[in-house]
N, C-alpha and C positions, 0 to 999 in steps of 0.2 A: 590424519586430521588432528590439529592442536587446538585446545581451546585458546592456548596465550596466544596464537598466531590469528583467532578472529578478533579477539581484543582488541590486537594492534591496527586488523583493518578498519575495526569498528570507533579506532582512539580511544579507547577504553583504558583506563591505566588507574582507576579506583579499587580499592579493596575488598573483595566477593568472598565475605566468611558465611556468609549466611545469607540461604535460601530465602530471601527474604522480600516483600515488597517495596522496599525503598530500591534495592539492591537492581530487583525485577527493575523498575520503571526507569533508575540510570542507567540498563545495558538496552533498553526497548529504545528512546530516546536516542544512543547513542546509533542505535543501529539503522533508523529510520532517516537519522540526519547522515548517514554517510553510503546507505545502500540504496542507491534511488529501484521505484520501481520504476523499470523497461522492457520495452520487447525488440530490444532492436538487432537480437539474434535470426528475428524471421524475418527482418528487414534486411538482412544480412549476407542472406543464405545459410544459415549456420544452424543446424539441429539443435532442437533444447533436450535435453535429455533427462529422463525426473528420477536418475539413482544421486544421492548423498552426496557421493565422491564427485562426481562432475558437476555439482553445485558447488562442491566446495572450495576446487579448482576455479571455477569462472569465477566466482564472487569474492573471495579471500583472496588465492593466487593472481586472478587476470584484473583483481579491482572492478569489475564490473559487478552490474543489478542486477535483476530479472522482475519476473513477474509473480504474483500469489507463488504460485505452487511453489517456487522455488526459494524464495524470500521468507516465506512460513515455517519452509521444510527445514533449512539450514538453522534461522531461530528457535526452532522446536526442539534440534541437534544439542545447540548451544544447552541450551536450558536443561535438559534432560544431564546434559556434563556438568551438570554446576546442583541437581540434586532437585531440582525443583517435580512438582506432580503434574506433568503435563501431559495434556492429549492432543492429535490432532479432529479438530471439528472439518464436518463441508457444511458449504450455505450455497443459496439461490440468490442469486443476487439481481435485485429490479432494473426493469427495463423501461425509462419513462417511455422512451416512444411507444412501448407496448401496453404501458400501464398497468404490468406485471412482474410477476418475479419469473425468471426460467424455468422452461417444464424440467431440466438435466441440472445436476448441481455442478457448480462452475467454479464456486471458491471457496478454498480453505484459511482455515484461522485456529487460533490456539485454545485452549480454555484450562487457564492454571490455577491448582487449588493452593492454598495459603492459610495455615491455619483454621480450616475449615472451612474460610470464605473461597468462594470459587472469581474469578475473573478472564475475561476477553480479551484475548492481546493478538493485534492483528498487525502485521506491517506490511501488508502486500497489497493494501486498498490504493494506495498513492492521487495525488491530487489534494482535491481541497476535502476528500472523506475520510481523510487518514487520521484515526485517534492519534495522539499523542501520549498518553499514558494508557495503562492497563484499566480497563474498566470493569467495575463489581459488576456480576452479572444477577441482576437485580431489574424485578419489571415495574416499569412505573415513575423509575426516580430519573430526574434529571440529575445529567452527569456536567458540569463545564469545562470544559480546556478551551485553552487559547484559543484552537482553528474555530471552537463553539459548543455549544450544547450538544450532548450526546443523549440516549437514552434507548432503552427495551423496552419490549412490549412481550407479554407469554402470554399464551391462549393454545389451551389442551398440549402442550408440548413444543411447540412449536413457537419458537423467541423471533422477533424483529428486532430488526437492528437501523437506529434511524438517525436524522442530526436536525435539527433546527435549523433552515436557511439564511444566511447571514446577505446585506445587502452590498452591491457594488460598484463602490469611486473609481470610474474610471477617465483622470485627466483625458480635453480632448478627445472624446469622444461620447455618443448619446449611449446611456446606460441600453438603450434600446438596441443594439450592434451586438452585445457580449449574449452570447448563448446560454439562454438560463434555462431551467427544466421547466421543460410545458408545463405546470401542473399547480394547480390552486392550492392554495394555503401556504402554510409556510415551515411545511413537515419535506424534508427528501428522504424518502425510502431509500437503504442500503442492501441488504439482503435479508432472508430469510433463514432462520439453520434450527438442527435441534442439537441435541446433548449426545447422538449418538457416536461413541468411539470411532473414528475411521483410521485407517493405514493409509500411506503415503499412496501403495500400489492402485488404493482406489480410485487414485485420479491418473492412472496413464494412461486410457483411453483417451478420457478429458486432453491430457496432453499432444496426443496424438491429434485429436482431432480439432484443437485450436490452430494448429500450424498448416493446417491443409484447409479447412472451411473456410470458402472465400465471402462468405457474408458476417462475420463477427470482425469487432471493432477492432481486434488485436490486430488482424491481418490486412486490414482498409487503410491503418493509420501506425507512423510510426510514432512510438511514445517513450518520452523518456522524465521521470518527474523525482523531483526530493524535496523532504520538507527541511525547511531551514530554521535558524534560529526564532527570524520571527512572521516564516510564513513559509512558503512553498516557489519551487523554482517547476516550472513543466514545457518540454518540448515535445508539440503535437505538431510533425511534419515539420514545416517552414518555421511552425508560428512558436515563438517563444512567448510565454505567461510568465511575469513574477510578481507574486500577491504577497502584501503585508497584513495579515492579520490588525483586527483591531482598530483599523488604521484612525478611524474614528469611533462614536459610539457603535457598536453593533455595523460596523460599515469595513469591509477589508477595499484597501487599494490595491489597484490594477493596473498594471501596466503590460500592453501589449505589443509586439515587435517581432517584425516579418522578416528573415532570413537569406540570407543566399547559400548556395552550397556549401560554400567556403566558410559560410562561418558558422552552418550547421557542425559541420569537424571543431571548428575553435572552439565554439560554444560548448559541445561535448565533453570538452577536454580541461576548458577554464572554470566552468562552472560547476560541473558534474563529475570531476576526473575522469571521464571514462575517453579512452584510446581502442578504436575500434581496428580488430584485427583484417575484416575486409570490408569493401565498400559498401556503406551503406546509401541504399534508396529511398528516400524520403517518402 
């Protein structure tokens, strides 16, 4: 494994002298616009496997994504080569339909100190939840980036992680059609985590048992999503999404667009770079 050879996959080709927070936010950035999160290994048939090296292989070598674990794990790798103070965190992440967070923890994320200040750096959320920079991990304060308002919440140890709901333009059709979370106000819970140190190995059960459980969303639905310059591209099954941030005040545009086989493959490959080694089922 070479760090200049994830650079190259990640287009990275700026100057990394120092451990640094600007430094931090151009490789997180860079990595989030060019490693889409996907599952479409299990759509695949294709075993995900959660040691290092077979990460580093699919994602740098085969230019393909993945999902959290393996999107985290490899950023964690990165970062730990370049000198930074990094651990990997797990979280619980909510379930609107259930109106809960998971009883089992489900996702991992980073937590980097810098000068004392500690931060969040997450790129395995994908969709419209995805930070775009490293956020202070700090309770109470609203944070903004483009995709919107971020912010924590701590209470006896235990941080939330949440975003401000943004509303949406979508030409051509009644806003009433687009699937928005059941739930009043205009808070989206993300997940739940604390500060406790975890190893990579403590999620291969986790691992194990997403690829075989036939009631999670990973294994219902294939997904493939990246954020873009100025929004997010995501492929759920047939259905292609590509949302512009911003588009108006507090309003992201939407446009949605149904698929056929054939150009599920195109679309894969023109938007996403990704060339899939076997057939994927939608």
């Amino acid at each position: 494994m070479n760090i200049r050879e994830y650079f190259g996959r990640i287009s990275y080709n700026e100057p990394h002298k120092n451990a640094d927070l600007q430094t931090l936010t151009a490789i997180f950035q860079h990595h989030i616009q060019t490693i889409p999160f996907e599952n479409l290994s299990m759509h695949c048939g294709e075993a995900i496997e959660l040691d290092l090296q077979s990460t580093y292989n699919k994602i740098v070598r085969k230019k393909r994504g993945g999902w959290c674990l393996e999107i985290n794990h490899l950023l964690f790798w990165a970062l730990q080569e370049l000198g930074y103070d990094v651990c990997i965190l797990g979280a619980h992440s909510y379930e609107p339909a259930e109106k809960g967070y998971t009883a089992e923890m489900n996702h991992i994320l980073l937590k980097v100190v810098i000068k004392g200040d500690s931060y969040i750096v997450d790129a395995g959320f994908g969709g419209a939840y995805q930070m775009w920079q490293p956020l202070m991990l700090i309770s109470g304060k609203d944070q903004p980036q483009i995709p919107g308002i971020f912010h924590f919440m701590e209470e006896n140890g235990t941080w939330y992680f949440e975003k401000v709901k943004r509303k949406h333009y979508i030409p051509e059709q009644s806003a009433a059609d687009f699937p928005d979370t059941p739930e009043l106000g205009n808070i989206r819970k993300i997940y739940r985590f604390t500060l406790e140190p975890r190893h990579i190995d403590d999620f291969q059960e986790l691992n194990t048992y997403l690829q075989v459980s036939p009631d999670n969303i990973l294994r219902k639905k294939s997904i493939c999503t990246l954020q873009t310059t100025d929004g997010l591209l995501a492929l759920v099954g047939w259905t292609l999404t590509e949302m512009k941030y911003n588009y108006m005040e507090d309003m992201d545009l939407v446009n949605i667009t149904t698929l056929t086989d054939e150009e599920v493959e195109k679309t894969l490959k023109d938007k996403f770079s990704i060339v899939l080694e076997n057939q994927l089922v939608p």
